[in-house]
N, C-alpha and C positions, 0 to 999 in steps of 0.2 A: 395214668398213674406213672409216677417217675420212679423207675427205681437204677439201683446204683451199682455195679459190682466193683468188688477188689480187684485191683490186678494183681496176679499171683507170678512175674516173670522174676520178681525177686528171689523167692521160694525154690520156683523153677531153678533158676542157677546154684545157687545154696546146695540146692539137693547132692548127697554124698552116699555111694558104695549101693549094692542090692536092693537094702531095703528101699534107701531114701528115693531111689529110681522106680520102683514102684510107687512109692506115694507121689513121685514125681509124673508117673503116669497115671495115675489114678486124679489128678490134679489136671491133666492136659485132656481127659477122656470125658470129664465133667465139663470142661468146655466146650471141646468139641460138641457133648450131649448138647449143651446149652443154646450152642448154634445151630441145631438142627430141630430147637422146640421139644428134642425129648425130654423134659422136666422130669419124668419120674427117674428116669437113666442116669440124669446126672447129677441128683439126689442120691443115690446110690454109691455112683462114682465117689462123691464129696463123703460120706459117712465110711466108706472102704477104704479112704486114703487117712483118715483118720483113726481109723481103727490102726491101722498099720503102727502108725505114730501119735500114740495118744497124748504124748507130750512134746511136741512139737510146738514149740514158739511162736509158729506163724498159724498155726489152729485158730487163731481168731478170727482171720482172713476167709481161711474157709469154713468157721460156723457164719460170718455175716455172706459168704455167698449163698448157705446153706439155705437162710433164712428166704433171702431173695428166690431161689428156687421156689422156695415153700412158698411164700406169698403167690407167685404166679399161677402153682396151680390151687390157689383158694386155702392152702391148708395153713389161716392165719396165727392159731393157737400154738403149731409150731415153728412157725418162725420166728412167732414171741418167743419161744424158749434159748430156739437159737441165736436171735438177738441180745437177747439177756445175757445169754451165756459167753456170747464176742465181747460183750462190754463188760463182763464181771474181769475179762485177761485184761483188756483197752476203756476203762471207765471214762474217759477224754478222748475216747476219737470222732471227730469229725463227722466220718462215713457213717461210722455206728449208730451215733446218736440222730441223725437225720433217717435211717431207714428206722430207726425203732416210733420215733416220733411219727414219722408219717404212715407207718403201719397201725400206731395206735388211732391217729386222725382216719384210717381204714375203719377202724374197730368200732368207732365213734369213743373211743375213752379221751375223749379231749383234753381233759384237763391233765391225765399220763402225759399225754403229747406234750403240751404246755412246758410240763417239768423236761421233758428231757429239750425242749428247746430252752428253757432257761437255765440248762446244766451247759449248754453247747456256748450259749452268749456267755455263760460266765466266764468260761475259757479263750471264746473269741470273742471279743467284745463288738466285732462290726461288721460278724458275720452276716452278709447280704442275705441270703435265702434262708438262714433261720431266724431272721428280723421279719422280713417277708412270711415266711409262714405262721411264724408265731403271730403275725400284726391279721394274716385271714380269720383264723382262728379267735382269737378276738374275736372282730366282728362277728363269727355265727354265736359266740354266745354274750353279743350287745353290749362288749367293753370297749364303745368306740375311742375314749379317752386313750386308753391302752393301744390298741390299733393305730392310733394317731403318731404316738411315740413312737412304734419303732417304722410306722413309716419317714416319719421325720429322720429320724437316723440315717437310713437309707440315702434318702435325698441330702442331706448335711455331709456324710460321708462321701457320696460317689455320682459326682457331678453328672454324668451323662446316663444317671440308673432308668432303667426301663420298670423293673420291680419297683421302687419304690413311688414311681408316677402311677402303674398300674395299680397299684395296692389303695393309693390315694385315691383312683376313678372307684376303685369299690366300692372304698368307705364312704364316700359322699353320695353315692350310690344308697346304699346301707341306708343312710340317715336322710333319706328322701332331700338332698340335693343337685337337682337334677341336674338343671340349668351347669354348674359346675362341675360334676362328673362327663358331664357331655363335651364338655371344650377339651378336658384331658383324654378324653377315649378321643377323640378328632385329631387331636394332638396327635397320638401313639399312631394312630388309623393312618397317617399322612407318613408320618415317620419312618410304619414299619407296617407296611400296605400289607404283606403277606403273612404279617400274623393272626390264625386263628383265634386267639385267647380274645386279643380286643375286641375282634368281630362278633364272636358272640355275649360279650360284655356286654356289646354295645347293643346290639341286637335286644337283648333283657331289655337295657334301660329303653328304646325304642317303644317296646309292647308295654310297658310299664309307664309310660306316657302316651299309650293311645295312639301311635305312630307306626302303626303295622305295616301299613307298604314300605318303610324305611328298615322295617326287621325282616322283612321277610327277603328285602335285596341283602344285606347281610348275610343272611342262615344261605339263602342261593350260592353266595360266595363259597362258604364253609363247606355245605353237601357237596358243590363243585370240586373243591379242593383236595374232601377227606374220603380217602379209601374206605374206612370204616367209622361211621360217623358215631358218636356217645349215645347210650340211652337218653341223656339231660340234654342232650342238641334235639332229639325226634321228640322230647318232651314239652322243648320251648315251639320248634315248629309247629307243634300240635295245638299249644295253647295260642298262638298267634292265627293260625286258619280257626280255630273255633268263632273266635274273635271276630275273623271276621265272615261269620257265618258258614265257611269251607267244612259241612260237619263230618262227609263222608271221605273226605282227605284227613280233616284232622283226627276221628278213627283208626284212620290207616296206622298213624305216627303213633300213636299213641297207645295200638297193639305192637308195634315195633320196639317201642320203650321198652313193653315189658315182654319181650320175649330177650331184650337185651338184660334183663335184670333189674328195672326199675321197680320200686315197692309199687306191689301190686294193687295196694287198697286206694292210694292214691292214682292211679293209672284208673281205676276203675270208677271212683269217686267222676273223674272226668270222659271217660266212656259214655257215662248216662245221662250230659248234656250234648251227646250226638246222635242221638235216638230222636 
């Protein structure tokens, strides 16, 4: 999950006389928090420095940090609020509309998301990563038309895009074109050897063509690589040793999913082809 903060050194400096020195530290204590993973501390910090200064200009900076807090520890419904509320001061910013949109793509309210990526293009028309996310998006809900466009944007705009090549390996991906989603993931694979995202892209399409010993060198790479590897990586791991018979390993991964948070009914649904 990407998420985004403000940087508040503007703020910082601005700060004037007693008060503003307190919310100037109530602002530096929220970081600090932040650095150190205590999220509920500097959720606290961020609503204390605002209380201070309820109408402070740059209030919007820290309700979208606010939000970002929230999100991290699970508490989505308010970060919605507080993203709402950054954007009701900054209805056009940038930062804003990308965390509210991918919180809502959290939510599954896709189509929310939708709108505020096409509130973010309208303003920036060639905006790389909300073409990109808008064009994923798409394709989960099978408007490959849609997804096409603004990957083509992408690529038409910015000669050497990595997003708009990857986004392209999905969607042909997507639309059961294998053959050609394979040359563009090989492409990126060759490109940009150390990127996770293509490997297990590529990985998917691999086991989705019956190609397991070529997914499971992949996923190898990735578990190699990653500290803490995703539910949806011990998910694909799982389903490629089921495949190929591995059923007390794919077991394994596939209680790992879901002690990671994978929907449970689906983890289970495949549980009871390793029995």
């Amino acid at each position: 999950m990407r998420i985004l903060f403000v940087i508040l050194a503007g703020i910082i400096l601005c700060a004037q006389g007693l008060s503003a020195q307190t919310y100037e530290e109530m602002i530096k204590k929220s970081y600090e928090y932040a650095d150190a993973n205590d999220f509920p501390a500097a959720e606290e910090a961020l609503k204390a420095a605002m209380r201070l200064e309820p109408a402070n200009k740059f209030n919007f900076a820290l309700l979208t940090n606010l939000g970002t807090i929230q999100r991290r520890q699970g508490k989505l419904d308010d970060a919605l609020i507080s993203y709402t509320a950054a954007l009701s001061q900054r209805p056009k910013d940038e930062l804003i509309l990308i965390n509210r949109a991918e919180l809502y793509t959290e939510m599954n309210e896709t189509e929310k998301a939708i709108g505020d990526y096409n509130t973010l293009i309208i303003n920036y028309p060639t905006h790389e990563q909300g073409h990109y996310n808008r064009g994923l998006l798409y394709i989960n809900s099978g408007e490959f038309l849609l997804a096409q466009a603004d990957f083509e944007m992408i690529v038409d705009t910015y000669k050497d895009t990595f997003l708009g090549r990857f986004g392209y390996a999905i969607l042909e991906k997507a639309r059961g074109n294998y053959d050609e989603s394979e040359i563009i993931f090989n492409y990126l694979g060759d490109k940009y050897p150390d990127n996770m995202r293509v490997l297990e892209e590529r990985a998917e399409l691999y086991f989705l063509t019956k190609r397991n010993a070529r997914a499971i060198a992949d996923l190898n790479k990735i578990f190699k690589a990653t500290a803490e590897p995703s539910a949806e990586l011990y998910m694909l791991r799982g389903r490629v040793k089921l495949a190929q018979y591995e059923k007390e390993s794919a077991a394994i991964d596939f209680k790992k999913a879901r002690d990671l948070g994978y929907n449970e009914e689906a983890v289970e649904k495949l549980l009871k082809e390793t029995f």
